[in-house]
N, C-alpha and C positions, 0 to 999 in steps of 0.2 A: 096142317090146316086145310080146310076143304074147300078146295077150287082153285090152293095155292099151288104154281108147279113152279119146280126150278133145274135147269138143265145141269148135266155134267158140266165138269172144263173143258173137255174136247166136244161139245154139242153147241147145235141151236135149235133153240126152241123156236116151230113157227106157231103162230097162235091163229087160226082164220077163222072167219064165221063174222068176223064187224065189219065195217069200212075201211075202206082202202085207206094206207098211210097217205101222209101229204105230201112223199118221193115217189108215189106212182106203186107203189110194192102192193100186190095182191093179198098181202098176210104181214103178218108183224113180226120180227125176225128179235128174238131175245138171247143173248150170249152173255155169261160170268156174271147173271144177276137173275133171281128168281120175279114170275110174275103170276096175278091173278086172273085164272080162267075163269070163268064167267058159266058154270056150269049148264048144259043143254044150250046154250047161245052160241059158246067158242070151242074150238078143238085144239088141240096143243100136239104138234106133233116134231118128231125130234129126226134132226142131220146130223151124222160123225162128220167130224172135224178133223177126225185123225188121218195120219199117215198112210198113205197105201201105196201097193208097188205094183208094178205089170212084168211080167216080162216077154221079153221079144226074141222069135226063132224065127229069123226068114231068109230065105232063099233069093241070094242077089245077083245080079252081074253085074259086072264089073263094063269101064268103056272100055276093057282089052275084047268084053267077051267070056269072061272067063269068071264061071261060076261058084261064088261063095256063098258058106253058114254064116251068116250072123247071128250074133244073142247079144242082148243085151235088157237090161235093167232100168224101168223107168220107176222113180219114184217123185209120189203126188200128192197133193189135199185139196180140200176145195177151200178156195180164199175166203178170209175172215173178213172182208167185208161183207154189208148188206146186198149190194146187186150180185156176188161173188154165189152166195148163199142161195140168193133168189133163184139163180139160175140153175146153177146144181139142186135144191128141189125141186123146180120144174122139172127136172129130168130126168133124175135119178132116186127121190123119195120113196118111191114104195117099192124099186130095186136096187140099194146103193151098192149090189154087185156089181154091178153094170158098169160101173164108173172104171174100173181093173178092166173090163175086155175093152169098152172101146174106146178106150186111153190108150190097150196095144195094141188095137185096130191101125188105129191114128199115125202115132210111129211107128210101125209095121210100113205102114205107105211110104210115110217122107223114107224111113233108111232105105226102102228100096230107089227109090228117087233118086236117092244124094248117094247110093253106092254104083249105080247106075252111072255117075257124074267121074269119076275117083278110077285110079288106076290101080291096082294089086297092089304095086309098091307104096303108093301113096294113103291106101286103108289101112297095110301094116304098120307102116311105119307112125304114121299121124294119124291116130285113131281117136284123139284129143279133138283134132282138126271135124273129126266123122261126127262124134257127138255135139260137138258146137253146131253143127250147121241144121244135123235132124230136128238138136233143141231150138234152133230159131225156126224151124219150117213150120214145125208142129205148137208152137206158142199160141197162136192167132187162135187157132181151132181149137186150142183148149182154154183159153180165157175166155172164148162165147160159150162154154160149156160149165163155165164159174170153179174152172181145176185150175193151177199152179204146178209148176214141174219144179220141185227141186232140184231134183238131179239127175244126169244119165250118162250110164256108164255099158261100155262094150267090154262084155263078157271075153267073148270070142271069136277066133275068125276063122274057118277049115276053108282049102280048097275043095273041097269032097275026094278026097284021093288024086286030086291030078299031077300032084308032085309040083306046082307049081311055087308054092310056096318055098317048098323043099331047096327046089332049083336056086330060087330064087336067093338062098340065103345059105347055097353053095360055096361062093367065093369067101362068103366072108365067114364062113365056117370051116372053110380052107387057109383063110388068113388067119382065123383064130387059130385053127390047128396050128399053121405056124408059127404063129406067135406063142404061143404053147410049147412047141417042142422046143424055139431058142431059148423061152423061160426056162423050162426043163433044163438045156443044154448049159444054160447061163447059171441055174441054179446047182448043174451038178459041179459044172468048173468051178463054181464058189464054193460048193463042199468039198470036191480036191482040195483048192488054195486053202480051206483054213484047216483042213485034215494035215496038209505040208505044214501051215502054220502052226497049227499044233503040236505037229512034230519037230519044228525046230524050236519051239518055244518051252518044250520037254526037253530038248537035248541040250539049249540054253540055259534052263534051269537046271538042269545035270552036271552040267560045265560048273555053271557058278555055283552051284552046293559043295561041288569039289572042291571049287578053288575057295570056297566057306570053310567049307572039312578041314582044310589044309593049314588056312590063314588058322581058323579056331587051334591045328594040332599045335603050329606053330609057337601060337601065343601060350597056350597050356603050358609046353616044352621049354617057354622062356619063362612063363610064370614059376615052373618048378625049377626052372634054372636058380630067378631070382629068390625062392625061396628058399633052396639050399644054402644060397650065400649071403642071405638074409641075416643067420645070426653070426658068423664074421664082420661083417659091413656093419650090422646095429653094433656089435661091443665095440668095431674102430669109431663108428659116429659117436658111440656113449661117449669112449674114451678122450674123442676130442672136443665134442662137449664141456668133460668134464675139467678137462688141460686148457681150454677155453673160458670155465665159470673160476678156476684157480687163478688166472692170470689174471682177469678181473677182479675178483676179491683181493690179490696182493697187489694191483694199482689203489684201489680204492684204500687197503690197508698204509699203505706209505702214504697218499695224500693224505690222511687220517694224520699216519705218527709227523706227518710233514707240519700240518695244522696243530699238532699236539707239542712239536719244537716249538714252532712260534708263539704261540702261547704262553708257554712255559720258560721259555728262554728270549728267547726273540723279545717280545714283547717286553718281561721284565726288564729286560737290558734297556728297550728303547725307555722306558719309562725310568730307569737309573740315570742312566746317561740326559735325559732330561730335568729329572731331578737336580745332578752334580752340576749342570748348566746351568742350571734357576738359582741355584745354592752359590755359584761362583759370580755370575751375573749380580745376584742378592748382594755377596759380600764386596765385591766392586762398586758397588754403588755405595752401599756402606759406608765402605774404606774411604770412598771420592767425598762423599760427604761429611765423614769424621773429620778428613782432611781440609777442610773448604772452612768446617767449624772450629779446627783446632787454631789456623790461619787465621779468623776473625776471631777467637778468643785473644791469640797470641797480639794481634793488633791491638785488641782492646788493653788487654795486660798492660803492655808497654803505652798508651797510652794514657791510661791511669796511674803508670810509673811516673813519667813525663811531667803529667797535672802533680802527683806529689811533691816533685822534685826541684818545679817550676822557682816556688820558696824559698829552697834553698840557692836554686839558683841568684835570684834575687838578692838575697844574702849576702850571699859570698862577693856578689860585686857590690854592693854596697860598702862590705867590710874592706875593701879593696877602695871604695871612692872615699871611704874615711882613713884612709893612710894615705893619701895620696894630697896632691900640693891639689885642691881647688880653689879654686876664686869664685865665689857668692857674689855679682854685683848689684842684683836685684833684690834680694831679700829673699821673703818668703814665695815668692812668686819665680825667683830663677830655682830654690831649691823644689818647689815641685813638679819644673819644670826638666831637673835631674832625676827628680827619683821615676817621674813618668816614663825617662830615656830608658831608664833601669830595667822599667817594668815591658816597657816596647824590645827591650835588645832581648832581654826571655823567653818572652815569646814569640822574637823571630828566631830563635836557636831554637824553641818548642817545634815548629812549624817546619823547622830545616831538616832535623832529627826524622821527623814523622813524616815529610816527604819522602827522604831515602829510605825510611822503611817501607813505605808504599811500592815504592817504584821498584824496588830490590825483590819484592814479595816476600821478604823473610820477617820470623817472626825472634829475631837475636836482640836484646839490649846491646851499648858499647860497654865491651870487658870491662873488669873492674881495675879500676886506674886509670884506665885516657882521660884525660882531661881533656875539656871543652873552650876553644881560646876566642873571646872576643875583645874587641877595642874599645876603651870607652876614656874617657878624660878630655881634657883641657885643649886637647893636639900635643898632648908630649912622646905620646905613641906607645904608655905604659901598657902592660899586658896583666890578663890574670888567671887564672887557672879555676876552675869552677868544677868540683868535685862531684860524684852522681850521688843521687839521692840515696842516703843508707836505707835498707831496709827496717819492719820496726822493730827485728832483732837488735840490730844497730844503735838504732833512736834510742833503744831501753837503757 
């Protein structure tokens, strides 16, 4: 676009030709944004912003006296502020070479100053300490010049040949050597020791591979020992094995025919003999009870004998109290008060009969012919004989 400009990223653009800004700035300072120039009114003209280095070769002394090269490396830019910028185009615009000489102009001066200040030993050694103090000497004079020092560094330092430096770092390059060669001597004795080491560690493991060799020949020489006697020793273990599973089978075979007697014998018998025991137990009971029933048959018998027989008993002493001298005084009243006697004296002979059979526990009638004797009459003290009941073979 026309009259549009716009700076790099490392520029600024100054714009002049209008009125002063309202911070005092002669020109209008534009950076990381484009602006309108105002063609034939304004002019637009451009500052790097970049990086730049100097370097420094000077010729110092030292407070010994004693004269040093210096070099060293200054690197710079001009600050991105607006008074930073102002300032550096005031002074270096239309040569911004200039800004590289007399930046090493600058410290050029101070390291001579500050090496000036510093001892030999104290430049070589603390050379950190060197750059620190030229970068603060020289600061001031380069921010009225709108530059920034980033960095600075010493290159190098020569005595110009005076050996002083040399001298100087004599001892301790005598102490390194020393320290050097006891390393050396410390590092050769520790390749002896582990070369010795080695060597017994070889002969150690030689030793024991032997006595490996040996233990291995050993065991080979017992293996084929026990090899050889292998099949001796397996046909005695077969063998007892075998004298071992025999001896077990004929236990196990007689507990077997042991279980197979009792079963077969044992057993039947116990069950015989339980049998003959139930069987005899059976018939004793039997027997006690046929007997107990034969007992109260036989009672019964004879008492149904008894009751038969009662009658004739009766009878017969009747027939007996009709022979006999009685005297009637009362009539009908004394004679059934004799035949009641009759029938009272019967069946206390019934009752006397059938206690003694009780009491005797037998089951016998009295033989055939006893006679049965009781008293009855007047008081003359006659007797009479009273005959057992016939049977009804008899009767017939």
């Amino acid at each position: 676009m026309f009259g549009y400009h716009v700076p790099d990223p490392d520029e600024a653009m100054l714009i002049s030709g209008g009125k002063a800004e309202s911070d005092g700035s002669p020109f209008r300072v534009v950076t990381g944004r484009g602006a309108y120039v105002l063609p034939f009114f304004r002019h637009a003209s451009y500052l790097t912003l970049a990086m730049r280095e100097a370097e420094v070769a000077e010729q110092c002394v030292t407070k010994q006296g004693i004269a040093l090269q210096v070099k060293a490396v200054i690197a710079f830019k001009v600050g991105n502020d607006t008074e930073s910028i102002v300032n550096a185009a005031q002074r270096f615009l239309s040569d911004q070479d200039q800004m590289s000489v007399l930046a090493g102009r600058i410290f050029a001066g101070h390291l001579r100053s500050i090496v000036g200040s510093m001892t030999v030993e104290e430049i070589v050694t603390e050379r950190q300490k060197l750059a620190t103090e030229v970068l603060d000497g020289s600061k001031g004079e380069m921010v009225k010049m709108g530059l920034i020092v980033d960095s600075l560094q010493i290159q190098s330092i020569d005595d110009l040949g005076s050996g002083y430096i040399d001298a100087m770092a004599a001892p301790h390059n005598a102490a390194i050597q020393r320290q050097a060669k006891i390393a050396q001597a410390q590092a050769d004795q520790a390749a002896a020791e582990a070369v010795q080491e080695s060597d017994r560690q070889q002969a150690e493991y030689a030793r024991q591979t032997a006595v490996v060799q040996a233990q291995y020949k050993a065991e080979v020489d017992k293996a084929q020992s026990q090899a050889a006697q292998a099949g001796p020793l397996a046909q005695a273990d077969a063998q007892r094995d075998v004298i071992a599973a025999q001896t077990e089978l004929a236990q196990r075979q007689a507990k077997l025919r042991e279980q197979q007697l009792v079963a077969e014998i044992v057993k039947p018998a116990e069950a015989e003999a339980d049998r003959v025991r139930l069987i005899a137990k059976a018939e004793a009971e039997r027997t006690t009870i046929q007997a107990e029933a034969a007992a109260s048959n036989n009672r019964i018998a004879l008492e149904q004998m008894l009751i038969e027989q009662l009658p004739q008993i009766v009878r017969e002493a009747a027939q007996g109290l009709a022979s006999a001298n009685v005297n009637i005084l009362n009539g009908a009243e004394g004679l059934s008060e004799i035949t009641a006697s009759l029938v009272g004296q019967g069946l206390t002979i019934f009752e006397a009969i059938k206690k003694n059979l009780i009491d005797s526990n037998t089951s016998t009638a009295p033989p055939p012919g006893q006679t049965a004797m009781f008293v009855e009459g007047n008081g003359s003290g006659s007797t009479h004989e009273i005959a057992p009941a016939a049977s009804d073979e008899q009767t017939a």
